[in-house]
N, C-alpha and C positions, 0 to 999 in steps of 0.2 A: 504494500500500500504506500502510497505515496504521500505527502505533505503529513499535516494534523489529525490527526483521529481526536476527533473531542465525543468524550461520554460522559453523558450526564447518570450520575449513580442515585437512582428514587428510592425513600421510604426507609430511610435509615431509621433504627430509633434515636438509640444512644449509645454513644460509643462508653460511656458507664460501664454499662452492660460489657462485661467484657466478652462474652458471646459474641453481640455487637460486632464488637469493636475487630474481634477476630475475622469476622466474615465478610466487613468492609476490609481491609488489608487485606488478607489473602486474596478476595476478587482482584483488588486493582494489580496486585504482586504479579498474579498468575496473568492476565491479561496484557503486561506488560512482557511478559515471553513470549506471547504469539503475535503483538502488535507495535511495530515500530513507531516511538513519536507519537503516543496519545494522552493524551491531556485529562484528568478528571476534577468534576465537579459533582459534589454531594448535598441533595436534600436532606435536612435531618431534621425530626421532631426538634432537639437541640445541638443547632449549628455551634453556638459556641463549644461545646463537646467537641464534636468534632475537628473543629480546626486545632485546637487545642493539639488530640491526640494523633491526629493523624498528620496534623499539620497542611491538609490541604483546604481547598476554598470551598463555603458550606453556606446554604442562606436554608430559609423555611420552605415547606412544601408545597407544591401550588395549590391544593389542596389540605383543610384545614379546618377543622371545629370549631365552631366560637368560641373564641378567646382562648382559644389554645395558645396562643402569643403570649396572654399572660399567666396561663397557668404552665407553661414549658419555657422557662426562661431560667438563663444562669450569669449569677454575679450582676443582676442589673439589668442586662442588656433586653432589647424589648422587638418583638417583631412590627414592621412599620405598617403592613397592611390592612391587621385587624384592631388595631392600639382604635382607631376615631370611633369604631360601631356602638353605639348605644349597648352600652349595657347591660340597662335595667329591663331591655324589652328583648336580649339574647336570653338571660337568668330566666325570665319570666316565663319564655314562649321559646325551649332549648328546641326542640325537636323542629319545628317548623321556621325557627330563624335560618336552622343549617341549614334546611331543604331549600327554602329563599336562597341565601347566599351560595351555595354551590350549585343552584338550579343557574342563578343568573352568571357565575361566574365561569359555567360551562359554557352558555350560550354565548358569553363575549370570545371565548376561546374557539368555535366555530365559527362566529363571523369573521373574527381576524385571522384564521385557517383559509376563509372564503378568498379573502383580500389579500392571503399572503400567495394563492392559486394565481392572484391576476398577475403577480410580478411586482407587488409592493414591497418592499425591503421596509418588515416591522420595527425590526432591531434598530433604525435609524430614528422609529419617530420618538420624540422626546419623551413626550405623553405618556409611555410604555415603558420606557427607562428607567422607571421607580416602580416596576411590575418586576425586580427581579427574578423569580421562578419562572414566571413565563419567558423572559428573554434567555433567559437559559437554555427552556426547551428548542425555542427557535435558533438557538447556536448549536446543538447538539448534532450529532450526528448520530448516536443511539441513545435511548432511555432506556438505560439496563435499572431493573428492580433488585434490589438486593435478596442474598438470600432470607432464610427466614420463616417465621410462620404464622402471616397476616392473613394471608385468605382463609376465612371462614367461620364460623358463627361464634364461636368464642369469642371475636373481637369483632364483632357485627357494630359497634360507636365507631368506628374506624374502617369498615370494608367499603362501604360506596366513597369515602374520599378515595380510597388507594386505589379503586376501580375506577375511580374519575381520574389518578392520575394516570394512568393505566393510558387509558383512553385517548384523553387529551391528544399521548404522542400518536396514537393512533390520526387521529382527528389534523393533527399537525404535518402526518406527511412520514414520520421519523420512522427508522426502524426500534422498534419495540421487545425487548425481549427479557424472563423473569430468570436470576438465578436462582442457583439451586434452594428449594421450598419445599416445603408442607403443606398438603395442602387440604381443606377441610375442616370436620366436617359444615355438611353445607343442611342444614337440618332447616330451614325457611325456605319453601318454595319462591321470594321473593331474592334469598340471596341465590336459591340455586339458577335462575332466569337470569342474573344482574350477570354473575360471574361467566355465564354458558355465551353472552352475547360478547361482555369484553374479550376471554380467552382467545374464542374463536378469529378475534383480530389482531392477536399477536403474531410474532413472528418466530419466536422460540420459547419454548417454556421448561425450563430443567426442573425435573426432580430429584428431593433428596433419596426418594425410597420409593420400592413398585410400588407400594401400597398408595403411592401418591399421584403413578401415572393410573391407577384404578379409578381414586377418588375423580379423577380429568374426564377419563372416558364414562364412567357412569353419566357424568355431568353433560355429556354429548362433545364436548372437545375432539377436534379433527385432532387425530393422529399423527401425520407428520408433523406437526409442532411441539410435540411430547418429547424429552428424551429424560431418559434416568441418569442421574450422575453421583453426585454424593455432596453433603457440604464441604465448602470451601475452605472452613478452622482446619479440615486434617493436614492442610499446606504449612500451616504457621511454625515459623520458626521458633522454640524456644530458646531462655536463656541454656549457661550453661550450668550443670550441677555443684559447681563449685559458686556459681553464685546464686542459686536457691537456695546453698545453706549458709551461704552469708543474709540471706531475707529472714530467712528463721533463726542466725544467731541475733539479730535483730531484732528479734518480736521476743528472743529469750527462748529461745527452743533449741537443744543444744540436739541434733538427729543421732549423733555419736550416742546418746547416751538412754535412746528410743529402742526396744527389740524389734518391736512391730507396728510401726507406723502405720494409722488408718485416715486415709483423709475423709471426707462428710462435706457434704453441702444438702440444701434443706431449704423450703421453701413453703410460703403461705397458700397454699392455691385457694382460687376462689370456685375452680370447675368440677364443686363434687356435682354429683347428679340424684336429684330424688331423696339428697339429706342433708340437714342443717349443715352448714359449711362449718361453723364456728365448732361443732360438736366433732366433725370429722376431723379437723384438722388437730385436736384434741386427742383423738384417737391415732392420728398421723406421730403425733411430738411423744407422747407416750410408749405409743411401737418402738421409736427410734432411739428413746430412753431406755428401755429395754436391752435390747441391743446391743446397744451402746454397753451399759454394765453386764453384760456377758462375754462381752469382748476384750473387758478389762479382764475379769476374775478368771477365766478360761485359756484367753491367749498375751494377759500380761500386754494386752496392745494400750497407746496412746492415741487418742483421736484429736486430728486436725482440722477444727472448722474452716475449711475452706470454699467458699461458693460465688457463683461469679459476679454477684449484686451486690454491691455495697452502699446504695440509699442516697449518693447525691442528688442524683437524676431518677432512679430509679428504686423498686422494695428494694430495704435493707435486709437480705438472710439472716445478718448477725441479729436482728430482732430473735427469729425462732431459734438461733444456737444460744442467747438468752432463755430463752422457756424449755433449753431441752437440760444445760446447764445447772438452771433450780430445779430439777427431778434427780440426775443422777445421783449414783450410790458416788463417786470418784471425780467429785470436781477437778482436784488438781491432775487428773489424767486428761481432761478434752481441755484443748488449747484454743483458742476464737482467735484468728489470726486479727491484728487490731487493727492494720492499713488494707488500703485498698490497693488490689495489684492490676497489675495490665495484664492482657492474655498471656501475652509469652512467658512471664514471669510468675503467674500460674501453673501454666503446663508447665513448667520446671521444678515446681513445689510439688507436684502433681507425681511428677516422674521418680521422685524419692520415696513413694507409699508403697506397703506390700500390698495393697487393695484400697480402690474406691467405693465407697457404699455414695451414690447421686441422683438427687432429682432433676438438677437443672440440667438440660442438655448437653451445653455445652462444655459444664464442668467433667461430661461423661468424656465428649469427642476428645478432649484435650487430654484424658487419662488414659483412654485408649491407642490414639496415639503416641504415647511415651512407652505402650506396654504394659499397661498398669490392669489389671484383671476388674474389673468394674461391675457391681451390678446397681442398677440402675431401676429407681424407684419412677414407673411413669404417670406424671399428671396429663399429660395430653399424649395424640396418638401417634406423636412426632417419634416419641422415645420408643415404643412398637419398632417403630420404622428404622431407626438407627439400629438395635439389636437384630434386626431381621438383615440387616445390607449388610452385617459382616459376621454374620451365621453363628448369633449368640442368646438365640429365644427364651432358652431356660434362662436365662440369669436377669429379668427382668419381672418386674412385681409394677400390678396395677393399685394404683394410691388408691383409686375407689373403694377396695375391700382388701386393704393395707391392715395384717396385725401379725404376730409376734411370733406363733412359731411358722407359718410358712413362710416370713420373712429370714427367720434365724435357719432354715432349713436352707434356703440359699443361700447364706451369709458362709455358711461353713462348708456345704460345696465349692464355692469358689475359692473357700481358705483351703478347700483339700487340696486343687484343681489349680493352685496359681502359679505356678509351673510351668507345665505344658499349658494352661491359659496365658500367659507373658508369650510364651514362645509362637504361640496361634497368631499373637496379636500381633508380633513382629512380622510374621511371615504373610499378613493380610496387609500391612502396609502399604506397601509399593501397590498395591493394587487400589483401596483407599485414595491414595493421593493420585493415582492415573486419571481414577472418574473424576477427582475435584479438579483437577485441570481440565477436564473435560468442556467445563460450562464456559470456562474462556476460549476453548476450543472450537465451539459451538458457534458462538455468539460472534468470531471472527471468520468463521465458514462465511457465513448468512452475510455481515456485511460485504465479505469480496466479492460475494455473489449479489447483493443488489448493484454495487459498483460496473459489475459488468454487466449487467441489465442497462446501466443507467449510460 
């Protein structure tokens, strides 16, 4: 390819989130091996975030909740497009303000799609100039969607903007394409219609897991737009081992002086089904209390709260390693790690444990990765999908109907089993990280080929 490739990267959250943070990096990483000379630009819930960590250039998403400007802001800073709207009559009238607002802000985005067909160069009118998301798209040459797991009814406050942004590029001309996802479930016949008309006008759509190209085609999604690949974290580079245990002699963890190091991450979820959330998640902290002092008194292990949310932008885990903390038999054996770490320096902490017991995804991908024998407690059916792509079913427990001995029943198979599990893991690697290149592999197929269309 020739000259600039500029892509604009949609729907970031938060690079907080070191999940996040992992899957925007790896995309641009990877991307920049199959594409010479490309430029990126990031949407994010929270731009400052991101510039920050990634260091590259980030503004709001063209699409957007009322007053998400001011409820997703860091250090001050303020988003400029929704800061003037009345207020009191978004609070008032939430549901039908947005519908308003992103009903009219679509329609101004096909008219000037209409005007930008005649041969108007948008980007020059002034007018527009303080529209930055949308000058963006019209400087873009792809809208790649970050990986992720936005599409589908668990964040249904949030699916018609990201389908609007979706769309937009659609609407704009641009080549449109989603990385690797989750995707589902789609349980509203309003979202399953909303998502079956945008899909359909994409131009690529990576999956993290089949279970994901399933959820597409049920959905009626054309087929050659589907490909399976894997997420993008299992690229990321970690630190190295001698400086994870400089992190921990740091927090006062000396691993020298650890038999059995366990790491743990842990989470509030809000997606039980058919039962008090606050009761289940009670049942969740208690199982994992459990556990936990078995782990002590049996295998003499320490456990390291480590998970990849730490609450500036996003839930803080250390809350629930608090409520699991005032249960156990052996406080001074679980450690809460006290800072907040970036991916890489994660998977390095990660990579020192004789096993991860995890709910957050991503705290799973990053252990797996290193080798780390992991079973993995899942709240969405993303985590399904990760144990199933690198052929590890049994070792995964649904939080739904989460308790204590068929969790400890896997807990000590995998302590049998972690072994030749570390060795499995190694040897799925390289294959792991082929599919996560994949998605950049993809997605630079597609544009050479509208290139030579065009």
């Amino acid at each position: 390819m020739h000259g600039v490739t500029r892509v604009l990267i949609i729907d970031s959250f938060s690079s907080d989130n070191s999940g996040d943070a992992a899957i925007l990096a790896t995309m641009m990483d990877s991307l920049k091996e199959v594409i010479e000379n490309v430029e990126f630009k990031v949407h994010s819930f929270y731009p400052d975030v991101t510039r920050e960590i990634h260091q590259i250039e980030a503004s709001y998403p063209l699409f957007m909740a009322p007053l998400r400007s001011k409820l997703h802001t860091v250090s001050g800073s303020e988003a400029k497009h929704l800061d003037k709207l009345p207020a009191l009559l978004a609070q008032a009238f939430p549901n039908v303000f947005k519908f308003a607002i992103n009903l009219t802000k679509f329609s101004l985005v096909c008219l000037l799609a209409a005007l930008n067909q005649l041969g108007l160069c948008l980007s020059n009118w002034a007018v527009l100039r303080k529209w930055e998301p949308f000058i963006d798209y019209c400087s873009a040459d792809v809208i790649w969607a970050t990986g992720g797991t936005y599409y589908n009814d668990n964040y249904r406050k949030d699916l018609s903007e990201r389908l609007l942004n979706l769309l937009s590029g659609y609407v704009l001309g641009k080549l449109v394409c989603i990385s690797s996802h989750s995707f589902g479930p789609f349980r509203r016949q309003s979202s399953r219609l909303t998502a079956r008309v945008v899909f359909n006008r994409l131009d690529l759509i990576c999956c993290r897991a089949m279970q994901d190209a399933d959820v597409l085609r049920d959905l009626g999604i054309d087929a050659d737009r589907i490909q399976v690949t894997a997420d993008t974290a299992w690229l990321l580079c970690p630190h190295s081992r001698s400086q994870a245990q400089q992190l921990l002699d740091k927090e006062g963890i000396r691993l020298e002086d650890i038999d059995f190091p366990v790491s743990l991450s842990a989470v509030r979820s809000w997606l039980y089904h058919d039962v008090d959330p606050h009761a289940a998640h009670q049942v969740y902290v208690e199982t994992l209390t459990e556990v936990i002092n078995r782990l002590v008194r049996i295998y003499g292990a320490r456990i390291l709260f480590a998970s990849t949310c730490s609450g500036r932008t996003t839930r803080d885990d250390r809350l629930v390693a608090a409520e699991i903390k005032e249960r156990i038999e052996y406080p001074e054996r679980f450690h809460v790690l006290k800072n907040a770490y970036r991916a890489e320096e994660l998977k390095a902490i990660y990579g020192l444990m004789k096993i991860h017991i995890g709910t957050r995804m991503h705290s799973n991908i990053l252990a797996l990765s290193m080798g780390v024998p992991v079973l993995n407690i899942a709240y969405e059916a993303k985590s399904f999908g990760l144990m199933d792509s690198i052929g590890l079913n049994e070792y995964v427990v649904d939080i739904q109907n989460v308790s204590v001995e068929p969790l400890w029943d896997k807990v000590t198979m995998l302590i049998d089993n972690r072994d030749e599990l570390r060795e499995y893991l190694l040897g799925q690697l390289p294959e792991m990280e082929r599919r996560a290149r994949l998605n950049a592999v993809y997605l630079a197929e597609r544009l050479r080929l509208e290139q030579r269309l065009l």
